[in-house]
N, C-alpha and C positions, 0 to 999 in steps of 0.2 A: 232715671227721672221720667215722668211718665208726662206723656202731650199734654201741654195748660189748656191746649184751646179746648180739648174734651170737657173740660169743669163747665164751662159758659160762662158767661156774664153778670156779676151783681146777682149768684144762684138762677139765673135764668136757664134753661137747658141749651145746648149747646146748637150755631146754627149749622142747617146742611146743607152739603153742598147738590147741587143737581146743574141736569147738560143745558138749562136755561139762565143760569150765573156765570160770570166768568168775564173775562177782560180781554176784550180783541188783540189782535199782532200789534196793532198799533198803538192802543191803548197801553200794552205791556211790553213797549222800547220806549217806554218815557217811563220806565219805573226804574227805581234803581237796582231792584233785586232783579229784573230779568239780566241787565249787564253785568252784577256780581255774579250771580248763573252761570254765565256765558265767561264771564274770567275762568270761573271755579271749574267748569266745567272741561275750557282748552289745556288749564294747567296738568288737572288731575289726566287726561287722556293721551299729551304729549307725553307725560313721565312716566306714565305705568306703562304703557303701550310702545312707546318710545325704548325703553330698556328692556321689555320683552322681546322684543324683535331683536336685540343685540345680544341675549342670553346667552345663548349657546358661545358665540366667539368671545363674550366677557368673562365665562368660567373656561373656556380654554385659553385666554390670554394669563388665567392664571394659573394654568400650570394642571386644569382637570383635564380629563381624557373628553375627545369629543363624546363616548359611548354616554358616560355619566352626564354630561352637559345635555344629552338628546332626553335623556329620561326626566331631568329639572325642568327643562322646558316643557315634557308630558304633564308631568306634576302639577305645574301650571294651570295648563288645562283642565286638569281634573278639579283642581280648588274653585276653577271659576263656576262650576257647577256649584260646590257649596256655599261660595260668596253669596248666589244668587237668593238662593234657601237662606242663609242666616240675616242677611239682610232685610229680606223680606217682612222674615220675624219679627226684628226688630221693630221695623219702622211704623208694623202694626200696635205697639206697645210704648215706645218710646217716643220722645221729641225727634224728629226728622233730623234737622241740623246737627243735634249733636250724634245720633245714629252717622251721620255723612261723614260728620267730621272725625269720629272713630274709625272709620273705613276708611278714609284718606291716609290715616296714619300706618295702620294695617304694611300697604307698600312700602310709607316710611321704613320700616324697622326692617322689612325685607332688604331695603338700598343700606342701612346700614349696614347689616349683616354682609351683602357683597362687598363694601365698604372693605369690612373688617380682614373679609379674606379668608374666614378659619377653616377653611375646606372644604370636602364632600358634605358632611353632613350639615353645614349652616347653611353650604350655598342651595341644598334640596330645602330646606326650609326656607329662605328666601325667594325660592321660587314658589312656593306654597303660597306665600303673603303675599306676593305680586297678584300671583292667579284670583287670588280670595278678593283685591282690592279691584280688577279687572270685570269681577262677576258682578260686583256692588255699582260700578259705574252707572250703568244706566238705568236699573231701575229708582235708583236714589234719584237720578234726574227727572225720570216718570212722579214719582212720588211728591217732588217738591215742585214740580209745573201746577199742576196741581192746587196744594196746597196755599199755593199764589199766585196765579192767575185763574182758578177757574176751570169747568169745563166746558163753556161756553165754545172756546173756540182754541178748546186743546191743541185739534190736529196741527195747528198754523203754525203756532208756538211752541209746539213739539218739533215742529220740520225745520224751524229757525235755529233752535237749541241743536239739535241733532245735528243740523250744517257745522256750527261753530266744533260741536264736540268731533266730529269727524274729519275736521279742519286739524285739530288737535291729533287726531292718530295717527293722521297720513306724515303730519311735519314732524313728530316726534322721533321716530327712527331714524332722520335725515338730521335733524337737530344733535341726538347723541351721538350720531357719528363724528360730527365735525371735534369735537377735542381728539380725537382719538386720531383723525386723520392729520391733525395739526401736530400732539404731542407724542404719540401714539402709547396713552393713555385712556381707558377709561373714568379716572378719579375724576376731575371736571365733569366730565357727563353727572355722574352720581350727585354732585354736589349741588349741581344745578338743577335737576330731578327733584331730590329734598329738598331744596329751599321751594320748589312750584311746591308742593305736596305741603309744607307748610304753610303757606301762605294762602292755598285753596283750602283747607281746616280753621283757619282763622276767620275766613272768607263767611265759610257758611257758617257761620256761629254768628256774625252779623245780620243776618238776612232779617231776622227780629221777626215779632209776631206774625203769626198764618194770615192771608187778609181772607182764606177761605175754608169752611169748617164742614 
């Protein structure tokens, strides 16, 4: 599905955006989409990031050899390079939100797939989709700051965004740990993981038209 706001308006040509439009810090915390943002944004960082940092001892609690858990977690890594590329792409072509909201799922299916348990080779694929959903994070944030609030007064509202979202990374590993040190399970953690990851997909699919073109 390709950006509506590129068409314009009533056939008008579409308008542009430049660093003299845009909606102050303060301006853009009385909108609703900077705090949808800012939900979508703590969710998706505590989950993906959250469960990356526990990787390794989550494929060896089931039964992988640490060697093979060290290399899914490389794996990882390497996806988040191509997250960044494929994302990119898209979002130059496609409607934003739902580009986001496609990458949010991405880790989805990864948590599944640890969910499932079926070995070596799902659990290296699930580290792949963690990494991919990891690389997509923040330029998806760049892209839809943007998009709605402006360049005006990006940096402020990027530094506000990027607090929240790093708020998100730091508590996230400390969050999946707690079922596991309770039950000494990972399933909880996962469960709760996926349900953020949905519910930040649902999120920005809300956000509604660009207010900035």
């Amino acid at each position: 599905m390709h950006d509506p706001s590129t068409k314009g308006t009533y056939g008008l040509p579409p308008r542009v955006t430049t660093t003299d439009s845009g909606l102050s810090l303060r301006q853009s915390l009385s909108t609703p989409q900077f705090w949808m943002l800012a939900i979508i944004l703590f969710l998706v960082a505590a989950a993906v990031n959250g469960t990356t940092a526990h990787l390794v001892p989550m494929l060896a609690d089931r039964g992988i050899s640490t060697a093979v858990a060290t290399t899914a977690l490389s794996a990882s890594g390497l996806a988040l390079i191509g997250g960044r590329v494929i994302s990119g792409f898209c979002l130059d072509r496609f409607y934003a939100p739902l580009v986001a909201a496609a990458f949010f799922l991405v880790p989805l299916v990864g948590l599944c797939l640890l969910w499932a348990n079926g070995g070596i080779g799902m659990s290296l694929i699930a580290a792949v989709l963690l990494g991919t959903g990891i690389g997509a994070e923040v330029d998806i944030m760049s892209f839809l700051l943007v998009k709605y609030f402006g360049l005006k007064h990006y940096g402020s509202i990027y530094g506000a965004l990027l607090a929240l979202f790093t708020l998100g990374s730091g508590l996230g590993p400390w969050l999946v740990s707690l079922p596991y040190a309770h039950l000494g399970s990972y399933t909880l953690a996962l469960l709760g993981c996926g349900l953020s990851l949905s519910l930040a997909s649902g999120l920005v699919v809300a956000l509604g038209p660009y207010k900035f073109d």
